[in-house]
C-alpha positions, 0 to 999 in steps of 0.5 A: 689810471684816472687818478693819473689822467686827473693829475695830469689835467690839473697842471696849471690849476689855479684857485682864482680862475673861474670856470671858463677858464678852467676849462680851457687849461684843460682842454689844452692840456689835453691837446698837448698830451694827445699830441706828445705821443703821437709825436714821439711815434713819429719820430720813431716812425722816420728813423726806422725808414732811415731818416734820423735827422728826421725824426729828431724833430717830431722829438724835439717838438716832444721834448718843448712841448713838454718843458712848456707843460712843465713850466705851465705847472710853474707859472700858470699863465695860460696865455703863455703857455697856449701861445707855445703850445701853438707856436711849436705846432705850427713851425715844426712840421714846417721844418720838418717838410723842409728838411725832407725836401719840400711837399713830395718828399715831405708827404705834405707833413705839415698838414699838421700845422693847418689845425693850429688856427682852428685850435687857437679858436677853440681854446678861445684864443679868438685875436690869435686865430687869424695871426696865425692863419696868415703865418699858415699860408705864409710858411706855404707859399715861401716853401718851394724857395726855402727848399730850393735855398738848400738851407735845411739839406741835409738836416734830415739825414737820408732822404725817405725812399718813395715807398715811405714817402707814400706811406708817410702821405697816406699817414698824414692824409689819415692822422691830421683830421683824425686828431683834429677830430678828437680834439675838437670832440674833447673841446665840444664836449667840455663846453657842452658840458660846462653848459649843462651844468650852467643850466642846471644851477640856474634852474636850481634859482628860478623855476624851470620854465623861467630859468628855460626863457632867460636862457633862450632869449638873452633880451630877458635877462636885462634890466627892467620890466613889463607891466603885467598881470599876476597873482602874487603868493606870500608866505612865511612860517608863523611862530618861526622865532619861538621855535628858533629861539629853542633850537640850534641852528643846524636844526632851524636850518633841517626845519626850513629845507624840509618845508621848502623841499615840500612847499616849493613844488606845490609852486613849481608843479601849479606854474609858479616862478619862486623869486625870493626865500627871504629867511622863513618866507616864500614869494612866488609869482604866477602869470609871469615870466610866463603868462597864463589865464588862470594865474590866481586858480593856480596861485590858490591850488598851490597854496592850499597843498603848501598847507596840506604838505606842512601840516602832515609834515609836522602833525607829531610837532605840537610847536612846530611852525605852519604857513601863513600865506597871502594873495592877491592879483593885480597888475605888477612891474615884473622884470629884473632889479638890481645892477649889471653885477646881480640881479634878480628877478620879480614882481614890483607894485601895489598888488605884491605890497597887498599881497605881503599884508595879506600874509601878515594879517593871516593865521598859521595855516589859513590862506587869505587871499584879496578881492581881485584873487576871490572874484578870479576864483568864481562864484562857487569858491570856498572863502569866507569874509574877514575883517578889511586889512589896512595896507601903509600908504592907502586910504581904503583898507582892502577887502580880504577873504580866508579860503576855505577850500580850493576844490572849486578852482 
């Protein structure tokens, strides 16, 4: 039955449409396949009361819909076939009220009608919607002559008895918003969950805290950037290339998800927004996108257990590659580069540029951190002074520390 039911909803399917636009072909084909049975009882319905010309008509719905549903599968145009697909479900119980007599002796039949606006906007038919509003309301208002005109007597058959005329208005009364309930829930929850699903794959490239802002607030999301104050950690595995030259690279590939999957929640876990993982490397910003005072505490903690997870990791590896990280704090440009196609998020100046040198001027497994970094962490913290680093484009080098231990922050 799944199996069918996955058959049936994958009518249509094209392998350039993207998921917007998958969902909705589903969505409509939902309602159409909801819609077809209903219909078919219908018709079965008004001919058991001795109406057959009646009935014919919710079968002949039936049977377009389901050529439309056919030709679909052919084509797979989806404007086409939403376009068919409302158009029978507005006309119809029109022709069939008419048919019957009009609004009593139709039982108001084409209630059903009214949902097809709401379901145009649903299935993102948004330009169509209020066309077919006005039709609504026009089919409404023009019926007490088109009855009267007697051009659909005897369509119908035998007029309805007044006992099926109730029941066929406490039917209606009861099957439009039911089915308009079922299928508004099925296009909620679709949506809903095309959504969450949105959201999981964008938490799976920013850190949960970042990935939470941009989807709140959309201005985020736009180009450019603050100045703001942050601590930047570099990282990147030192003697990766010897270890790669002698492995295959599916191997390269195991090494560097298992560091990341031991290193990245050391970032995440201290308030670290990884930004880049450019090959072996590694840069995360604290203090940004969302601020806190003890962004280069944090920065420290987080390295630390990045060397302390590698090193267990890879204790019965004699070659195996370690971390060589570099910090420092400073003032930086953080927001999003790039063009209105991709973009990314980071941090941009002179404190990610020292940063990186750092990084460059450590060994596997040491932490070296700069002046800004050593002096956040406080009097009593563990680093011990190495030798200035150069850095391109400065004419003093910068003083930079090995940190010993992060017990102190």
């Amino acid at each position: 039955m799944r199996r069918l039911v996955a058959r049936a909803l994958s009518i249509g399917a094209d392998p350039s449409d993207d998921e917007e636009q998958r969902l909705r072909k589903i969505l409509l084909l939902t309602a159409a396949w909801v819609i077809l049975p209903v219909a078919i009882v219908w018709g079965w319905i008004y001919i058991l009361a001795g109406a057959t010309g009646a009935g014919l008509i919710p079968w002949t719905y039936a049977a377009l819909s389901a050529l439309s549903i056919g030709v679909f599968g052919i084509v797979r145009t989806y404007s086409w076939f939403g376009l068919s697909q409302l158009a029978l479900y507005l006309v119809l119980p029109f022709v069939l009220m008419w048919a019957l007599g009009g609004f009593v002796e139709g039982s108001a039949v084409a209630l059903f009608a009214s949902a097809a606006p709401l379901f145009a906007i649903l299935l993102g038919h948004s330009l169509l919607a209020p066309i077919l509003l006005l039709v609504y309301v026009g089919l409404v208002t023009v019926t007490p002559a088109v009855v009267a005109s007697g051009a659909f007597d005897g369509l119908a058959g035998e007029r309805l008895p007044p006992g099926a005329v109730t029941l066929f208005f406490a039917m209606n009364l009861a099957a439009v918003p039911a089915i308009t309930w079922l299928l508004v829930q099925a296009f909620s929850g679709g949506r809903a969950g095309m959504l969450l699903a949105a959201r999981g794959i964008v938490r799976r490239y920013l850190a949960p805290a970042a990935a939470d802002q941009f989807l709140a607030d959309p201005r985020r999301q736009e180009l450019g950037g603050e100045i703001a104050d942050v601590t930047v950690l570099f990282a990147d595995l030192g003697g990766f290339s010897t270890y790669a030259e002698s492995r295959s690279p599916a191997e390269v590939v195991e090494l560097l998800n298992r560091y990341f999957a031991i290193t990245l929640p050391a970032i995440l876990d201290e308030g670290g927004t990884p930004v880049q993982l450019p090959g072996d490397a590694i840069m995360a910003v604290f203090g940004a996108p969302i601020p806190h005072p003890d962004h280069a505490i944090h920065a420290c903690r987080a390295a630390r257990r990045m060397v302390t997870a590698v090193e267990a990791a890879s204790a019965d590896t004699i070659d195996a590659p370690r971390f060589r990280i570099g910090i420092n704090t400073g003032p930086a440009l953080v927001g999003n580069i790039g063009s209105e196609e991709f973009r990314k998020f980071t941090a941009i100046g002179d404190t990610t540029n020292v940063a990186q040198r750092l990084q460059a001027s450590a060994e596997p497994g040491q932490v070296v951190v700069g002046p800004a970094t050593a002096a956040a962490l406080g009097a009593g913290a563990a680093v011990t002074p190495l030798p200035p680093v150069r850095v391109k484009g400065r004419e003093q080098p910068v003083h930079s520390y090995l940190l010993i231990d992060d017990s102190t922050t």
